[in-house]
LOTITI-383518 format. One record per residue (C-alpha): residue number from 1; residue in one letter; z, x negated, y. Coordinates in pm, whole numbers, plus 50000, padded with zeros to 5 digits. Layout:
FIKOL   seq   type      pz      px      py
FIKOL   NUM      a       Z       X       Y
...
This chain:
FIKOL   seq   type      pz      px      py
FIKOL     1      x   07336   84152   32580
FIKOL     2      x   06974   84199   32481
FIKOL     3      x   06704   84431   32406
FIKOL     4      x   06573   84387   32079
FIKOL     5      x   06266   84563   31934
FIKOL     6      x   06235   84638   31601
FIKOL     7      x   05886   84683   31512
FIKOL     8      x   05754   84865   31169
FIKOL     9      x   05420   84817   30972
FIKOL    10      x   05176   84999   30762
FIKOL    11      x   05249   85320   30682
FIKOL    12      x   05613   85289   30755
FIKOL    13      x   05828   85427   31068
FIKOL    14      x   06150   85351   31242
FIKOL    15      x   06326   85487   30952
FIKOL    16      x   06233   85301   30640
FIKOL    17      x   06341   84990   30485
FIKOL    18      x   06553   84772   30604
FIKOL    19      x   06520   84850   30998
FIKOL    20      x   06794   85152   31002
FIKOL    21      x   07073   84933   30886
FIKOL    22      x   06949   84609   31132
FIKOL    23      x   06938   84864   31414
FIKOL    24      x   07282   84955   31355
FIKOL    25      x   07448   84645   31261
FIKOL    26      x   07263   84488   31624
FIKOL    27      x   07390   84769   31807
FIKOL    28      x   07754   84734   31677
FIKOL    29      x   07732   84394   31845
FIKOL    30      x   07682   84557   32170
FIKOL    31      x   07230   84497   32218
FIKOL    32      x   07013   84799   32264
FIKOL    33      x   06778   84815   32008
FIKOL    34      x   06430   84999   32065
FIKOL    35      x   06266   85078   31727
FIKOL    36      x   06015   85344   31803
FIKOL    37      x   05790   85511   31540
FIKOL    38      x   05444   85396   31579
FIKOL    39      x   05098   85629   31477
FIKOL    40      x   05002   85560   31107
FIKOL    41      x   04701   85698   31024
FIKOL    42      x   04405   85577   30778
FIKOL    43      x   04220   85386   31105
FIKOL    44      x   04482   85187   31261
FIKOL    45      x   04458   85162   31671
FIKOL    46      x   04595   84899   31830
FIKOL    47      x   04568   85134   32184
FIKOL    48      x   04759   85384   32043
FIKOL    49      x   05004   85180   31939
FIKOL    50      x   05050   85004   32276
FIKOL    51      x   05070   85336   32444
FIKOL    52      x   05424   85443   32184
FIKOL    53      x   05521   85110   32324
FIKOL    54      x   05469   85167   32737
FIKOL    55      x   05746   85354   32793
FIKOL    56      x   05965   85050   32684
FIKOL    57      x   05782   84755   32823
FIKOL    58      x   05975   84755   33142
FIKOL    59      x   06231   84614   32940
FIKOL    60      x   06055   84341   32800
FIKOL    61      x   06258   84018   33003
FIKOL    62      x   06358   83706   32939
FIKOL    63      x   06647   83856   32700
FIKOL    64      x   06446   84009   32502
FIKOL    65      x   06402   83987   32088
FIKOL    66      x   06129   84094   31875
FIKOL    67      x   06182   84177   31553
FIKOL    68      x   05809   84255   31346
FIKOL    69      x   05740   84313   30978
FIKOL    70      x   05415   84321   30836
FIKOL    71      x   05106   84477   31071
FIKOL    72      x   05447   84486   31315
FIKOL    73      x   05424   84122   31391
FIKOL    74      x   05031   84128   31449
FIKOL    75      x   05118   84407   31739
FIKOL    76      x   05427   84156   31828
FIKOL    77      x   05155   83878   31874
FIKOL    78      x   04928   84184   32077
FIKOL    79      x   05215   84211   32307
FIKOL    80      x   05302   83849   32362
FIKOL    81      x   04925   83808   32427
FIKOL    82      x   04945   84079   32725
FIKOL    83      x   05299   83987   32891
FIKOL    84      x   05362   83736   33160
FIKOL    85      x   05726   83627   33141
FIKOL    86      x   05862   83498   32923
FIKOL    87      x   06075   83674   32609
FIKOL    88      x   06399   83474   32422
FIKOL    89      x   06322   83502   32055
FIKOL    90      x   06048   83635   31795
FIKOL    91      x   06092   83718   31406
FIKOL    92      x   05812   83751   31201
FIKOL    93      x   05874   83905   30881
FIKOL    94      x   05597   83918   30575
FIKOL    95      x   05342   83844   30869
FIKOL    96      x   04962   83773   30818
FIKOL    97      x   04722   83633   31052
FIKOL    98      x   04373   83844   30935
FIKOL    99      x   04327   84151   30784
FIKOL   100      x   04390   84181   30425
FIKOL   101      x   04201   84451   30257
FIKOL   102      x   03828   84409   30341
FIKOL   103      x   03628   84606   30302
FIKOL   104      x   03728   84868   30476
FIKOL   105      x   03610   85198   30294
FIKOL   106      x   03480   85277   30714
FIKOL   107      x   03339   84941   30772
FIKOL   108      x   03527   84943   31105
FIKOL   109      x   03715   84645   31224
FIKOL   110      x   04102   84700   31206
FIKOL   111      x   04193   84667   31575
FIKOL   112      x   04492   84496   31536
FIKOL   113      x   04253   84189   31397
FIKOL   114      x   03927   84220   31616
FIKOL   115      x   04011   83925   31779
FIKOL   116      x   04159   83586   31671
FIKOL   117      x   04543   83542   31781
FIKOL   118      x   04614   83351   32115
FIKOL   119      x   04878   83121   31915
FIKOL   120      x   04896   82880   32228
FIKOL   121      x   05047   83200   32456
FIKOL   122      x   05238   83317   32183
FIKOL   123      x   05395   82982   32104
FIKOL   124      x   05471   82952   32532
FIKOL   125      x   05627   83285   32581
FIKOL   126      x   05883   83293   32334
FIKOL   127      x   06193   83040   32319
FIKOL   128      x   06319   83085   31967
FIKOL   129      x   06052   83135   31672
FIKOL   130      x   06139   83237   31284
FIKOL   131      x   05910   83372   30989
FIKOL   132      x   06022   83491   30700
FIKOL   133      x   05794   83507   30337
FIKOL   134      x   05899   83662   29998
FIKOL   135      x   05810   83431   29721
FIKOL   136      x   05690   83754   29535
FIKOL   137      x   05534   83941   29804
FIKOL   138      x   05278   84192   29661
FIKOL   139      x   05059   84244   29986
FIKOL   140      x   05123   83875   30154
FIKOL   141      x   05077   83582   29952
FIKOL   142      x   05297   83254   30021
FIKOL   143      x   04956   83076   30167
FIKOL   144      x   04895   83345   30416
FIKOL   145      x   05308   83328   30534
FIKOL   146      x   05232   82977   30533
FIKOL   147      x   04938   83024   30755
FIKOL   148      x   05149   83246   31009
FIKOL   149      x   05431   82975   31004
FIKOL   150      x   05205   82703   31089
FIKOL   151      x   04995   82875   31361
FIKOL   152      x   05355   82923   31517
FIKOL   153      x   05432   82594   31493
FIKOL   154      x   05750   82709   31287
FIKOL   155      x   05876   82630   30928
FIKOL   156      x   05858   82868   30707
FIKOL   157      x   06207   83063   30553
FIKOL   158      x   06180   83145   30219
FIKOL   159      x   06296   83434   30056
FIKOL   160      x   06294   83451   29708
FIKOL   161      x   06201   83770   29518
FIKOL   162      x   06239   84081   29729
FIKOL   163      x   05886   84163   29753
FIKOL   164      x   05767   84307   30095
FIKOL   165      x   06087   84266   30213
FIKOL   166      x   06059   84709   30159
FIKOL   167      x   06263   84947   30008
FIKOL   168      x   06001   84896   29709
FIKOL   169      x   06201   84666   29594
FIKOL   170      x   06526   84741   29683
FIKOL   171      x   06516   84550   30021
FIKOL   172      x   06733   84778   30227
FIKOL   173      x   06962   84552   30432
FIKOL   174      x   06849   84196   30571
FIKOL   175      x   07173   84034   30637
FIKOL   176      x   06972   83668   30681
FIKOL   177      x   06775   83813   30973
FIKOL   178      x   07095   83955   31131
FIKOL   179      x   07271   83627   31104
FIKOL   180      x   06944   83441   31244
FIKOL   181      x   06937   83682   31526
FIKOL   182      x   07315   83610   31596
FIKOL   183      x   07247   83288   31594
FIKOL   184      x   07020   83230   31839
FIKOL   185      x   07200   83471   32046
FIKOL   186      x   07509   83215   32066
């Protein structure tokens, strides 16, 4: 069995969306699933975010899954950046590659974007890749899932019309994403 993390964005937390039901429906099959509630504040830190996260990385290993929506997958990439062995699959959901709301009212860089992405690590760590984009997606347009998809070296799935994949619109159980995860796992 595996250890799958399920990873949350903006101004979300373990409990919102969609992740609750995945958790449950993965651990059913028999994985541990490790969806911790990261620090959402106005000023995103990527350090403080990493430290919610070290208690857990010992069980980052080669049967490992990652499961990141929105900022989520941009501290997935972090992490892949950062670890040496190798992990067994990725999912990117509603991902984007730079920051999307500048100007900051601060100024400040967000941390999670300082620096461009390592795609050639990322790509070499992880066995199985997927993305997922909403064709209506109010925050991530289809150009920057596109974007993510190709920097991955992926194609792109398509989702049509549930937004950012959020309870926002509804979007409360993901039952593609479970069946991709299952699938890979065979």
């Amino acid at each position: 069995m595996s250890t799958i993390f399920i990873i949350h964005g903006s101004e979300d937390d373990a409990t919102c969306h969609w992740y609750p039901w995945l958790k449950s429906e993965l651990e059913l099959l028999g994985h541990t699933v490790i969806a911790p509630s990261f620090p959402c504040e106005d000023e995103y830190v990527l350090s403080r975010w990493f430290d919610t996260l070290a208690p857990y990385m010992k069980y980052i290993d080669e049967s490992a899954i990652f499961i990141g929506h929105s900022r989520g997958c941009a501290f997935v990439w972090r992490v892949l950046e950062k670890i040496e062995k190798p992990i067994f699959a990725a999912f990117f959901v509603a991902g984007f590659t730079r920051y999307l709301w500048y100007p900051k009212p601060s100024g400040k860089l967000d941390s999670f974007y300082e620096t461009p992405f390592d795609w050639e690590k990322i790509r070499s760590i992880v066995k199985h890749i997927k993305t997922y984009q909403s064709t209506n997606d109010h925050y991530v347009p289809m150009e920057m899932g596109q974007e993510v998809a190709d920097a991955l070296g992926v194609n792109m799935t398509i989702v049509e019309n549930v937004g950012h994949f959020s309870k926002r619109t509804g979007f409360m159980k993901f039952p593609l994403l479970l069946e991709d995860v299952k699938e890979v796992l065979k």
